[in-house]
C-alpha positions as CSV (number, residue, x, y, z in Angstrom):
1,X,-21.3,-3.4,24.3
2,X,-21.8,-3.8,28.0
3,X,-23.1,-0.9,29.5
4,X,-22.3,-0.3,33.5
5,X,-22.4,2.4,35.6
6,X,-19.4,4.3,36.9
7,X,-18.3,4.0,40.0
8,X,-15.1,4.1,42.0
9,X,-15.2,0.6,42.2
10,X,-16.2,0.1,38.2
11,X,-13.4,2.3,37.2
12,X,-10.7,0.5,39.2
13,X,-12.0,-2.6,37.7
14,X,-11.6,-1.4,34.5
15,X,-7.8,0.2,34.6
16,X,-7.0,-3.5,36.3
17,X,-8.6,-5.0,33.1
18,X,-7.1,-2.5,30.4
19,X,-3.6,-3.2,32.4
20,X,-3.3,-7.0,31.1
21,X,-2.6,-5.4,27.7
22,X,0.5,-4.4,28.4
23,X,3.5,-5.6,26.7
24,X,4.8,-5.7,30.3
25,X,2.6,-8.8,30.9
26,X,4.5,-10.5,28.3
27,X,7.3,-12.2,30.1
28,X,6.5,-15.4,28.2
29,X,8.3,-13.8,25.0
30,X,10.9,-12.4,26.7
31,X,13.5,-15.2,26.5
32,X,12.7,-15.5,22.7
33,X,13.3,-12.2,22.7
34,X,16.4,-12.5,24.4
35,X,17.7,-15.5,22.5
36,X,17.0,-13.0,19.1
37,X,18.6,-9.8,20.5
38,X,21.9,-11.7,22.3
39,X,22.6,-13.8,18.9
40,X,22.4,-10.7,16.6
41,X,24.7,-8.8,18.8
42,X,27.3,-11.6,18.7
43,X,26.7,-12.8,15.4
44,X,25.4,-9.6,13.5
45,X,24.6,-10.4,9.6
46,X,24.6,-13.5,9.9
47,X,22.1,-13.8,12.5
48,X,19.7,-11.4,11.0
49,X,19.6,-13.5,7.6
50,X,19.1,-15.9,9.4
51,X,15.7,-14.7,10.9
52,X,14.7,-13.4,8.1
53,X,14.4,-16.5,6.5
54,X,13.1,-18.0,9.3
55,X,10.2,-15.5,9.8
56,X,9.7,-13.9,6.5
57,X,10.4,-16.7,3.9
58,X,13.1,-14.1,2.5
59,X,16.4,-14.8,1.7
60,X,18.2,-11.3,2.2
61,X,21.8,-10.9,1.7
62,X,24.6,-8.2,1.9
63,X,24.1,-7.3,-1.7
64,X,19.9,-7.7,-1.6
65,X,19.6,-6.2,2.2
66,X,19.1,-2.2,1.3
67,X,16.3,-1.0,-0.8
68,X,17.8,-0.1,-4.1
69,X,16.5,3.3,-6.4
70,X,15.6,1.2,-9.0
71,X,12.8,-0.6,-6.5
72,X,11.9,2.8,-5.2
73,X,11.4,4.0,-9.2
74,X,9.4,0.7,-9.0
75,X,6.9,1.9,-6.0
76,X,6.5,5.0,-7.5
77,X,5.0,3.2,-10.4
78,X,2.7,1.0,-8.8
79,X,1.3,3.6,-6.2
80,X,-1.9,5.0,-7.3
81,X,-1.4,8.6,-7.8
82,X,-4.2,9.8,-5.7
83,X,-2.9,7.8,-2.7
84,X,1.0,9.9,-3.1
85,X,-1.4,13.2,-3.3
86,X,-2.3,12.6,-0.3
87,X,0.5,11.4,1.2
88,X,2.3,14.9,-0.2
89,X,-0.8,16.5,1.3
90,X,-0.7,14.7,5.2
91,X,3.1,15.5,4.6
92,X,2.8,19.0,4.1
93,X,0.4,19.1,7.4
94,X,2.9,16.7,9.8
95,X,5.5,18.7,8.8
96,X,3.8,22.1,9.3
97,X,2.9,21.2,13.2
98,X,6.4,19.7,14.0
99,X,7.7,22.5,13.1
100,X,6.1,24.6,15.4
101,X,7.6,22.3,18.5
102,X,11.2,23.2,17.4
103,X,13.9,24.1,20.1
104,X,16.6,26.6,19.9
105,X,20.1,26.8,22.1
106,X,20.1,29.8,23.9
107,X,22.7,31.6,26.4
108,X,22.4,34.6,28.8
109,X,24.8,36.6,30.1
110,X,25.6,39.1,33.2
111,X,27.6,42.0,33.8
112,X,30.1,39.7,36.4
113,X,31.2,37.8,33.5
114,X,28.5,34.8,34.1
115,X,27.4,32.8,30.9
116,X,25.2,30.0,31.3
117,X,22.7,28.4,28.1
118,X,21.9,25.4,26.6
119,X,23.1,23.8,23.6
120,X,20.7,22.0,21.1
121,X,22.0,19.2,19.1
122,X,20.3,16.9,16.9
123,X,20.5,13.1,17.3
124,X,22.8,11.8,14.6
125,X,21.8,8.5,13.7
126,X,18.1,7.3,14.1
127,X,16.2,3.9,13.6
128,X,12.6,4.1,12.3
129,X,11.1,0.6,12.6
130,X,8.0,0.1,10.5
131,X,5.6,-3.1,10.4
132,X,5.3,-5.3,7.4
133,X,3.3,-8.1,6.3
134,X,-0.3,-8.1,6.7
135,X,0.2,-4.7,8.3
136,X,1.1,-1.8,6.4
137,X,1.0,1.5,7.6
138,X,2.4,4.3,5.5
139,X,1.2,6.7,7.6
140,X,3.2,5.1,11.1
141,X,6.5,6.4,8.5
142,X,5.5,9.8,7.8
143,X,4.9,10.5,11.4
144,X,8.3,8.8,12.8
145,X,10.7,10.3,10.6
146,X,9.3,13.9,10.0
147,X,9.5,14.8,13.3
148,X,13.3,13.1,13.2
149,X,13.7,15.1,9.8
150,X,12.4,18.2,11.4
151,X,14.3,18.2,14.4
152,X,17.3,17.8,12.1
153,X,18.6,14.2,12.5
154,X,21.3,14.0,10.0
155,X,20.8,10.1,9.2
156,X,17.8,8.1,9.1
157,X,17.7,4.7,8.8
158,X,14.6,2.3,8.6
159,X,14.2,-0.9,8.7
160,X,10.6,-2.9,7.4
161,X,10.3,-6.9,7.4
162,X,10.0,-8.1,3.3
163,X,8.0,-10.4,1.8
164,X,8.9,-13.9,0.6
165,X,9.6,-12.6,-2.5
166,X,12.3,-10.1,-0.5
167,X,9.8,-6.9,-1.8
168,X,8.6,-4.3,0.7
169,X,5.4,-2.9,0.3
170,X,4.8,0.1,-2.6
171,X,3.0,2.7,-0.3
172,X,5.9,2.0,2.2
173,X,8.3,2.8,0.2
174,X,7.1,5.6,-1.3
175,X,6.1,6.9,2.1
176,X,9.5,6.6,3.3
177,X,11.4,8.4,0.2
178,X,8.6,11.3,0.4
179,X,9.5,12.1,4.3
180,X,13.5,11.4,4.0
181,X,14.5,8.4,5.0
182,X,18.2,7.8,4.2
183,X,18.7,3.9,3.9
184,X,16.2,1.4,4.1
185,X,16.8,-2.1,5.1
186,X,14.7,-5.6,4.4
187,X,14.4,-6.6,7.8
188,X,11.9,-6.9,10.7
189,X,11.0,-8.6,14.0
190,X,13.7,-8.1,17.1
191,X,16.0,-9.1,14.7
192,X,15.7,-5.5,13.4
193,X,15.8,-4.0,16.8
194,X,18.7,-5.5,18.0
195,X,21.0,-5.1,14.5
196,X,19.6,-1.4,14.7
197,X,21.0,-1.2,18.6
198,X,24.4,-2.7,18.1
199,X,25.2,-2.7,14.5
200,X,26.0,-5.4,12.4
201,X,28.2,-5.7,9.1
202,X,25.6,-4.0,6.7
203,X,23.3,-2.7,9.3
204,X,24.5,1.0,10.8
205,X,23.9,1.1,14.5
206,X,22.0,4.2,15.9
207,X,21.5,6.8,18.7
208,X,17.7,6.0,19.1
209,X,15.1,3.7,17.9
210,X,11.5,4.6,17.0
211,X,8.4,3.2,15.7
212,X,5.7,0.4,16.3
213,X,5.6,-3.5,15.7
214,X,4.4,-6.3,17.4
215,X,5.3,-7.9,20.6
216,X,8.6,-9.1,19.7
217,X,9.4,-5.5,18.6
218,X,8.2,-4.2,21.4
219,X,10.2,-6.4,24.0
220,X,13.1,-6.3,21.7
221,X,12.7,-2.1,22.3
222,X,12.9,-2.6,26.1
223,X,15.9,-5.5,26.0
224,X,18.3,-2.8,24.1
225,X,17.3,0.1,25.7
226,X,20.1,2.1,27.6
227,X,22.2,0.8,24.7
228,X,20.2,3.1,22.1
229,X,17.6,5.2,23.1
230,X,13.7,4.4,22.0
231,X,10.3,5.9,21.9
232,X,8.5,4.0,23.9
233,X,7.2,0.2,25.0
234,X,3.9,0.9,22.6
235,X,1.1,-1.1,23.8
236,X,-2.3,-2.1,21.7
237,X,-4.6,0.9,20.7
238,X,-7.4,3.0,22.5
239,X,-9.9,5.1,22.5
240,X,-12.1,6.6,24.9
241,X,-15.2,9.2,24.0
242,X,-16.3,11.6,26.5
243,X,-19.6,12.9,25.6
244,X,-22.8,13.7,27.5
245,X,-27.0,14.3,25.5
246,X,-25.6,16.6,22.9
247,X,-23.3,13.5,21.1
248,X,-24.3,12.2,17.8
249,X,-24.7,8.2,18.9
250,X,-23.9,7.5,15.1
251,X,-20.8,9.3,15.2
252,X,-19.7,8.8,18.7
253,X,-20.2,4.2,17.5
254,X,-18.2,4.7,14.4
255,X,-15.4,5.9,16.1
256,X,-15.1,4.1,18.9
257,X,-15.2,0.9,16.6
258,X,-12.6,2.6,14.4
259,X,-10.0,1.6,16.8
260,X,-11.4,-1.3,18.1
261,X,-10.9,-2.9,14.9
262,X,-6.9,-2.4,15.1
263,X,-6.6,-5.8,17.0
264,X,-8.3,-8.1,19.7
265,X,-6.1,-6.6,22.3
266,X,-7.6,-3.0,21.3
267,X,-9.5,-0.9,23.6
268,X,-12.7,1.4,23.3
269,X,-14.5,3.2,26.0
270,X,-16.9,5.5,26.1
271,X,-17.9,7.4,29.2
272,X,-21.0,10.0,29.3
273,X,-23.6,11.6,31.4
274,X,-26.6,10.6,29.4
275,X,-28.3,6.7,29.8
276,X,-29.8,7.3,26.4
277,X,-26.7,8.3,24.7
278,X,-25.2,5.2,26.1
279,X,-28.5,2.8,25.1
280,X,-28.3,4.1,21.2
281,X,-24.7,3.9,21.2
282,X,-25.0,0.5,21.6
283,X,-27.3,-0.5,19.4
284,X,-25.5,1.7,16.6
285,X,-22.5,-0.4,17.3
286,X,-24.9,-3.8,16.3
287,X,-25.6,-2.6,13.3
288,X,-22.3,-1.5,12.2
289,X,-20.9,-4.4,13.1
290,X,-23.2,-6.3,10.3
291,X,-21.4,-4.4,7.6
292,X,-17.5,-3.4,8.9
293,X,-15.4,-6.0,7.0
294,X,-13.1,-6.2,10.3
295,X,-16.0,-7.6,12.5
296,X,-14.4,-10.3,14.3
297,X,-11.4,-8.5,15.1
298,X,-13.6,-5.8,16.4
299,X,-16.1,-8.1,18.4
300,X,-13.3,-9.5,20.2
301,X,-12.0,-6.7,21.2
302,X,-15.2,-5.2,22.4
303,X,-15.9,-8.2,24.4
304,X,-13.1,-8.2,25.7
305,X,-12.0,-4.6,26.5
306,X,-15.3,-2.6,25.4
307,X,-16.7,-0.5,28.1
308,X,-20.0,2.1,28.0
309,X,-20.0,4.0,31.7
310,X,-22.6,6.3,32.6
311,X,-21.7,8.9,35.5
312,X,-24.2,10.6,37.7
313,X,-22.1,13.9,36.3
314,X,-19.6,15.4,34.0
315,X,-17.6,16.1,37.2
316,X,-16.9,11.9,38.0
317,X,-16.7,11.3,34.1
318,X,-14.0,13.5,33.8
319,X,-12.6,11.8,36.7
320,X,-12.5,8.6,35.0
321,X,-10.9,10.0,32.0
322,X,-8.6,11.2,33.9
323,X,-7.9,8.4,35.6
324,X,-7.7,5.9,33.0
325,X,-5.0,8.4,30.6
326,X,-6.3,7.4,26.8
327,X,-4.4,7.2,23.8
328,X,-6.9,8.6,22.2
329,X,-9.5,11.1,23.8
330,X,-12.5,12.2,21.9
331,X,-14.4,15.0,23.7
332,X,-17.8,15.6,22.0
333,X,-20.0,17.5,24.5
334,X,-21.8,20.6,24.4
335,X,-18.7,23.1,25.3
336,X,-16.0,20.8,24.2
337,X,-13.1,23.2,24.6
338,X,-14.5,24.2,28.5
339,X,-14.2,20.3,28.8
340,X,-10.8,20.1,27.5
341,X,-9.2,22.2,30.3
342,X,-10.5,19.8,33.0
343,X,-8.1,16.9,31.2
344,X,-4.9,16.4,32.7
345,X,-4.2,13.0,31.3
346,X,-4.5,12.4,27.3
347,X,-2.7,11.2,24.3
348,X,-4.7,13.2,21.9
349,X,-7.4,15.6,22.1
350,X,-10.2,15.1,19.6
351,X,-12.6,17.8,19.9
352,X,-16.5,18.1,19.0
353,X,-18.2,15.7,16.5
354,X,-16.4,16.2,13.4
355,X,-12.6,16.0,14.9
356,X,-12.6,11.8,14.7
357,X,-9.4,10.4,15.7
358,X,-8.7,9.0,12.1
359,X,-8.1,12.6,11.1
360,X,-5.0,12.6,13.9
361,X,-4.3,9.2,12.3
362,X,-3.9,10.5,8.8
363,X,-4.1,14.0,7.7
364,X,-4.3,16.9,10.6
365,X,-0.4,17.1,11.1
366,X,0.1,16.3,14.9
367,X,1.8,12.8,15.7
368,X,-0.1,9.8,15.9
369,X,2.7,7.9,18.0
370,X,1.1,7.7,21.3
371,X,1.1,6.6,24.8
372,X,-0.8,3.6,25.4
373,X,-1.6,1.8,28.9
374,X,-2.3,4.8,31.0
375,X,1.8,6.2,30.3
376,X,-0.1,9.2,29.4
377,X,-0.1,10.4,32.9
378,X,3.6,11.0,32.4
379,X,4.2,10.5,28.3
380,X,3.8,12.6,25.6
381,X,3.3,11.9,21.8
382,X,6.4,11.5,19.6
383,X,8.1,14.9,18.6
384,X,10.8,17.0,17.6
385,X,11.8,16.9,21.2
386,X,13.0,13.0,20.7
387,X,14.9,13.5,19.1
388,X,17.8,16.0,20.1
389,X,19.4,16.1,23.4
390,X,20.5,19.5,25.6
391,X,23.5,20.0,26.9
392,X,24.5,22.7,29.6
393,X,26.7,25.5,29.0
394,X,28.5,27.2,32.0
395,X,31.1,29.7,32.1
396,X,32.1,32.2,34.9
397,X,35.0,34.7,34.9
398,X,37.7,34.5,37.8
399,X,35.5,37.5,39.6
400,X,32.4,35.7,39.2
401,X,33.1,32.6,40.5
402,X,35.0,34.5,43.8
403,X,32.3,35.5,44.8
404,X,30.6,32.1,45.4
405,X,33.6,29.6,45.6
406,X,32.9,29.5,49.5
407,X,29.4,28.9,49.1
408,X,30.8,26.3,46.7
409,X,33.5,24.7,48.7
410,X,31.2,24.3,52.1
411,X,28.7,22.7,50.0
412,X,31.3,20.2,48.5
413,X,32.4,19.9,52.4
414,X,29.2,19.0,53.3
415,X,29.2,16.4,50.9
416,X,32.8,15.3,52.3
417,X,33.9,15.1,48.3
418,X,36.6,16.9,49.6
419,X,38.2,16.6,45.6
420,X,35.4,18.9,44.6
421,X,36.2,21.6,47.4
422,X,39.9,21.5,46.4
423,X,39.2,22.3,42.8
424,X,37.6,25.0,43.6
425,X,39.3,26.3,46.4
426,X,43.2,26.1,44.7
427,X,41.8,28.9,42.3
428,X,42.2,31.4,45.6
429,X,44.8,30.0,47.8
430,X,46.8,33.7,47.2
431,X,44.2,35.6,47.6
């Protein structure tokens, strides 16, 4: 990996760089993207079988579209039973934290007849996408309907792109019956997005769409938003290691190549006070790279988006971190918890040498589903919190609200909504 020094100059160099992997870039999809999302919306089934056999090789129809038990039973029975124990076990975990980030309605009230609260209501009807093909990800299901579970959506529907043979992945499957997924339907790409967003014969519409996929799903996410609601525009994965001399250059190589090897478009930084860490960082990342199965993926995406910075102090590397808003944020220095509370900007926290982001992946119970592309200044990971909405509750007594309806109606006045000052004022004309 290149090594550089950081610098104001370095660092805005590098956040111009890491910007040209986001799906935002894109436009050149966007009108096949378009073309998919407009002709599902008019022509619903028929367009989405369509696709399907156009992209997948699968011929899916109304009778053949939704998962059946008897191909769940199926799974079951081809999922190697140490592989459910621990998706039972990462379940137990996911669930346990999400928990914890639960919301309640709540109301106050006053001795002049004033009530005011807020009213917390699950989303009803929510979309999980989840990737097919080469890509399979149980884990991406467990963490986007859990939350949704959680939070107490009452339907959950997700949709997964077959295979030619019009089967869905075991572990998939079995991942998605173990977290609660209502229906599942044998279709991916936008096609899925947009029959998801507007509904088709066989297809339910919902309230909000979650979950990852490629660049299609992706620009297929942003073309129906404001029709549905969505997660997020998720761009290509990253990880940045803060560390200075106390960091294990072994460790500190293995996981930054651990996302590096998601795709070409992936990210991995590292940023630390000490030359020497950087030097041995580097070389453990040549000789890891002469065993990982995954090494061309993960040489092109260090070549291309594979940075070592070293900073004249912990003070400008935390600047840096700061700046550039990580997925993924491994802290491994000497007092990583003192470090911590200098981070504003961060997906997820890793901290010291044996908290590798692979364990937020899998197993430790908080939610993988990130922000990408710096959105971490102002983006937080998936939660309960997407999905329910709030609603206001207001209520004054005829005493309470003569007190104020003055205030009320100059205000209104002001505004020279004169409707608005009349409804409040008519409530007093005899007084």
């Amino acid at each position: 990996m290149r090594i550089q020094t950081l610098t104001k100059e370095s660092t805005k160099d590098l956040l111009s760089q890491l910007l040209k992997r986001s799906p935002a870039n894109y436009t050149a999809y966007e009108s096949i993207v378009k073309e998919i999302v407009e002709r599902v919306r008019e022509e619903k089934d028929a367009a989405v079988f369509d696709y399907t056999l156009k992209f997948d090789k699968a011929t899916v129809t109304p009778e053949t579209l939704v998962v059946t038990e008897d191909e769940i039973k199926e799974a079951y029975e081809n999922v190697d039973p140490s592989l459910l124990d621990v998706i039972r076990k990462s379940l137990v975990n996911i669930r346990s934290f999400h928990e914890k980030q639960l919301q309640n309605s709540w109301f106050e009230s006053d001795n002049r007849g004033i009530i005011l609260g807020q009213k917390v209501t699950a989303l009803e009807n929510v979309g999980v996408y989840v990737p097919g093909g080469k890509a399979v990800y149980p884990s991406s299901v467990l963490m986007n309907i859990v939350p949704a579970k959680v939070a107490g959506v009452e339907h959950i529907y997700m949709c997964t792109p077959p295979d030619k043979d019009g089967k869905i992945c075991p572990s998939t499957l079995v991942a998605a019956k173990e977290a609660g997924a209502d229906v599942i339907y044998k279709v991916g790409g936008a096609q899925a997005i947009a029959a998801m967003a507007f509904g088709t014969e066989s297809i339910q519409k919902v309230d909000k769409i979650v979950g990852p996929g490629n660049i299609y799903v992706a620009l297929a996410k942003k073309a129906v938003f404001g029709y549905v609601s969505i997660d997020s525009i998720a761009g290509p994965s990253e990880i940045l290691v803060l560390c200075d001399e106390t960091a294990n250059p072994h460790f500190v190589a293995a996981d930054l190549l651990s996302q590096a090897e998601h795709d070409e478009l992936a990210s991995a930084i590292l940023i630390t006070t000490s030359k020497e860490v950087a030097e041995k960082v580097s070389e453990e990342i040549e000789g890891y790279l002469k065993v990982l199965s995954r090494r061309e993926i993960i040489q092109k995406s260090l070549d291309n988006y594979g940075y070592i910075l070293v900073a004249d102090s912990m003070e400008d590397a935390i600047d840096a971190t700061n700046a550039i808003a990580s997925e993924h944020l491994e802290i491994v220095t000497a007092n990583p918890f003192e470090t911590m509370t200098k981070i504003k900007n961060a997906g997820a926290i890793f901290l010291g040498e044996y908290s590798s982001e692979p364990l937020g992946d899998y197993f430790a119970g908080p939610n993988h589903v990130l922000p990408t592309n710096g959105t971490a200044r102002f983006f937080s990971a998936l939660g309960t919190d997407d999905f329910i909405k709030k609603s206001s509750v207001i209520s004054y007594s005829r005493e309470a609200l003569k007190e104020v309806h003055k205030d009320i109606e100059q205000f209104a006045t002001c505004e020279q909504l004169t409707a608005h000052a009349n409804s409040i004022k008519v409530r007093f004309v005899n007084d």
